[in-house]
C-alpha positions as CSV (number, residue, x, y, z in Angstrom):
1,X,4.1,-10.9,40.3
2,X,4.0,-12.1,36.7
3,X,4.8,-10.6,33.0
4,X,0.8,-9.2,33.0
5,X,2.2,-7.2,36.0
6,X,5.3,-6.1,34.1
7,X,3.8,-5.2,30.1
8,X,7.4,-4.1,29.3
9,X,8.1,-8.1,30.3
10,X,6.0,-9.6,27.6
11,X,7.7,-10.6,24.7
12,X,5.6,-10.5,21.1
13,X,6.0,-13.6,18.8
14,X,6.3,-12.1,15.4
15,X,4.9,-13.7,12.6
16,X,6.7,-14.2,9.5
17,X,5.0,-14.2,6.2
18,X,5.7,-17.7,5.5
19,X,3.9,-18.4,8.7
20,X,1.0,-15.9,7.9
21,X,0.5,-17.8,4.4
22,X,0.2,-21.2,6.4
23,X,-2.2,-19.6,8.7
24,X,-4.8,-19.3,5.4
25,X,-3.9,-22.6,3.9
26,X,-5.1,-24.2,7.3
27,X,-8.6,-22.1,7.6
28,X,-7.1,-20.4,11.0
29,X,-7.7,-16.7,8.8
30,X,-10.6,-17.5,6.4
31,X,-10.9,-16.3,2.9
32,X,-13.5,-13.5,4.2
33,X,-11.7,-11.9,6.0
34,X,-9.6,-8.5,5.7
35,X,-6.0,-8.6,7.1
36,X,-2.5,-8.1,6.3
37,X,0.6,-8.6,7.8
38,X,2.7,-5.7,9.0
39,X,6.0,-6.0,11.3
40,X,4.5,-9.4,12.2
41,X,1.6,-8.5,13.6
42,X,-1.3,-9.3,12.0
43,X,-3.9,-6.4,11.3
44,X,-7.3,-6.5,10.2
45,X,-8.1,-3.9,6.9
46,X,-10.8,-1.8,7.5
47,X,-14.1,-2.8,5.1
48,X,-14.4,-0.7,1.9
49,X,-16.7,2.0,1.8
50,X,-18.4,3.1,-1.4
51,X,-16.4,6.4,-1.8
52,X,-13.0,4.3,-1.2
53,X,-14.2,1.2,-3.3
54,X,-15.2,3.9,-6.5
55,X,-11.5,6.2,-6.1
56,X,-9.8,2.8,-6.3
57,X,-11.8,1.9,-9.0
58,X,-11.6,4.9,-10.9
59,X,-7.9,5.4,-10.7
60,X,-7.1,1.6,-11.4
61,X,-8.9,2.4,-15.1
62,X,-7.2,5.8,-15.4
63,X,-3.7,4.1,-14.7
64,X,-4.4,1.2,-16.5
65,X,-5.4,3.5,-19.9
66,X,-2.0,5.2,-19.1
67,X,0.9,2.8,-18.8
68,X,-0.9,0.3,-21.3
69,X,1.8,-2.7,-21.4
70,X,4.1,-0.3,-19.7
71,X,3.3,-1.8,-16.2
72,X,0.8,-4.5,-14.6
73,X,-1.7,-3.0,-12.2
74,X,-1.9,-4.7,-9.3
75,X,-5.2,-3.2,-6.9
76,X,-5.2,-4.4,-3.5
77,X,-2.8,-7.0,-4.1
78,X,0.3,-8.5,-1.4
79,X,3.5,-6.7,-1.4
80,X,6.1,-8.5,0.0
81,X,8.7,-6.7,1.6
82,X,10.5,-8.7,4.1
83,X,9.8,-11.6,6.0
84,X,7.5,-9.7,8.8
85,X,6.0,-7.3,6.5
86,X,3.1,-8.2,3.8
87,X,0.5,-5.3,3.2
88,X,-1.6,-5.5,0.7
89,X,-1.7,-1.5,-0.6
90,X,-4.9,0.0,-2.6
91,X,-3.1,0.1,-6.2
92,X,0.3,-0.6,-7.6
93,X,2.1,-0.3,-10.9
94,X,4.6,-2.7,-10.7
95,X,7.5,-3.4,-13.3
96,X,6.4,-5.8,-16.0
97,X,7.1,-9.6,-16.0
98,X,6.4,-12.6,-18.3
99,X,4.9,-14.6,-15.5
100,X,2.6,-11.7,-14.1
101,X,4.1,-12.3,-10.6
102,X,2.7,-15.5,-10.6
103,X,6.4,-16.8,-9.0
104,X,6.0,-15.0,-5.9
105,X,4.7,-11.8,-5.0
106,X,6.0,-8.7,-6.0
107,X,8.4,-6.9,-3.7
108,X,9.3,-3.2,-3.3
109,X,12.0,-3.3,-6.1
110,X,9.0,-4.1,-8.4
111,X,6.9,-1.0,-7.2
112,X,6.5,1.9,-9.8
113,X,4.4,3.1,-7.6
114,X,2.4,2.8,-4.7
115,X,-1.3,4.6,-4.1
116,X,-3.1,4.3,-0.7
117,X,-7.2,5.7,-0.8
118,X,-7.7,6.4,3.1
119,X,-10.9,8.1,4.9
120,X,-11.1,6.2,7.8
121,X,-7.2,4.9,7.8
122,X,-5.5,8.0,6.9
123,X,-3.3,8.3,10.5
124,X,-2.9,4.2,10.2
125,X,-2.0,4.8,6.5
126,X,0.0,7.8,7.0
127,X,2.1,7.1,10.2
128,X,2.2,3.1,9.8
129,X,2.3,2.2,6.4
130,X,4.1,5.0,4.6
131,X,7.0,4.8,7.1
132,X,7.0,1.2,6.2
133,X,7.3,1.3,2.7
134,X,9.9,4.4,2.7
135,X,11.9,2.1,5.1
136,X,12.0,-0.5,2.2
137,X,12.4,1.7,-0.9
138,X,9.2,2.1,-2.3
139,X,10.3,4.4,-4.8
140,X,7.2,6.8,-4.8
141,X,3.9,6.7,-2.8
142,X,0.4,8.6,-3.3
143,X,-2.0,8.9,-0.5
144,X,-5.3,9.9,-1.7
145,X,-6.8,11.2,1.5
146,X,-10.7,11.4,0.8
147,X,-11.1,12.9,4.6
148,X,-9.1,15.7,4.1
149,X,-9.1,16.0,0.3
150,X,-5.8,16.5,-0.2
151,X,-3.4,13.9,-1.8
152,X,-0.1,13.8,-0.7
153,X,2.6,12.5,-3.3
154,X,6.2,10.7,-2.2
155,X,9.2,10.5,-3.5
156,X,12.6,9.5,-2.7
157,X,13.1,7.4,0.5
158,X,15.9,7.7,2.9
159,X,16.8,6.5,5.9
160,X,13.0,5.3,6.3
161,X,11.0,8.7,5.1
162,X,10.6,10.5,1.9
163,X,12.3,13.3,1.1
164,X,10.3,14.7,-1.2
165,X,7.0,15.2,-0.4
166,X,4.3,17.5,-2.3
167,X,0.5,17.5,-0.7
168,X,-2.4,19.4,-2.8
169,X,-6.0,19.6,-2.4
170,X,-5.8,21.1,-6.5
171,X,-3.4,18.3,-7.5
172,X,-4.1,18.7,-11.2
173,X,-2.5,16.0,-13.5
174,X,0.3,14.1,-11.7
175,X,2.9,11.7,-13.6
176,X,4.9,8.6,-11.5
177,X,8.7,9.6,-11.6
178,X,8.8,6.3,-13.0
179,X,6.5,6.7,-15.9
180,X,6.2,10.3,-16.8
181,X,4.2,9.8,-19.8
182,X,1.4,7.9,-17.7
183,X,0.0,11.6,-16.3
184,X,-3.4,11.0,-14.4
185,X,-5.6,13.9,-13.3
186,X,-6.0,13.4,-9.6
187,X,-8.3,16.5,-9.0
188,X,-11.4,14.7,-9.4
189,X,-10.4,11.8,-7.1
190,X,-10.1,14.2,-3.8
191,X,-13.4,15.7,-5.0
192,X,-15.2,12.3,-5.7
């Protein structure tokens, strides 16, 4: 009998992001395709419909009017957030630097906030990804859930979940705890 008898016997090499980033420089993950790297594992992104593609698009210009030179907008951009984990969310505002992350990429100390667009993700999105960034103090998280029509907004991690959690289908103008003047109407996002 072998390990492929025994699945609890096989041990997963887990990749580190260094080794993910050498992976691309080499051509092994090409330039077309969709993944990121989460707890070492890498995990191909599900392609972009037109609903998703538009939300992102629209709320990238409605944050972008809003925190002006407040914050850098980063949309489907690498977070780094340890050496296994690398996602590459829908939207961030990130904390402003000179350099424009240029240095490295930005981590979860840099997050103002984090906003994930899901229709066919939202369990991945919701019981993978959220769990990872309130495990590495993402300060606040929106999941725009176009399925279900209902965004769901995250606050305060501890212990690896967010304590506070709100989720509307009416979500009416919402603010980032970070930036409360940057108020964005989400409403006609869950509708679009």
């Amino acid at each position: 009998m072998g390990a492929l008898d025994h699945p609890e016997r096989l041990r997963r090499h887990r990749l580190t992001v260094n080794q993910f980033h050498r992976m691309g420089e080499a051509g092994v993950i090409g330039p077309e395709v969709r993944v990121e790297l989460v707890e070492g594992e890498v995990v191909e992104m599900a392609p972009s419909g037109t609903r998703h593609a538009a939300v992102v698009k629209r709320l990238n210009r409605l944050l972008a009017a809003a925190v002006g030179d407040q914050a850098v907008v980063a949309v489907q951009d690498p977070l780094r957030l340890d050496d296994h984990s690398e996602p590459q969310p829908d939207l961030m505002l990130l904390a402003p630097r000179e350099d424009f992350y240029a240095s490295a990429h930005p981590g979860a100390a840099d997050v103002l906030l984090l906003v994930e667009v899901c229709d066919t993700t939202s369990r991945y999105d919701r019981d993978v990804k959220v769990p990872l960034y309130a495990q590495h103090g993402v300060a606040e998280v929106w999941l725009i859930d176009l399925d279900e029509r209902l965004v769901h907004v995250m606050r305060d991690p501890r212990d690896g979940r967010y304590t506070q959690i709100t989720v509307s289908a009416t979500p009416g103008v919402v603010a980032p705890a970070a930036l409360p003047e940057a108020a964005v109407d989400l409403a006609p996002l869950v509708g679009a």
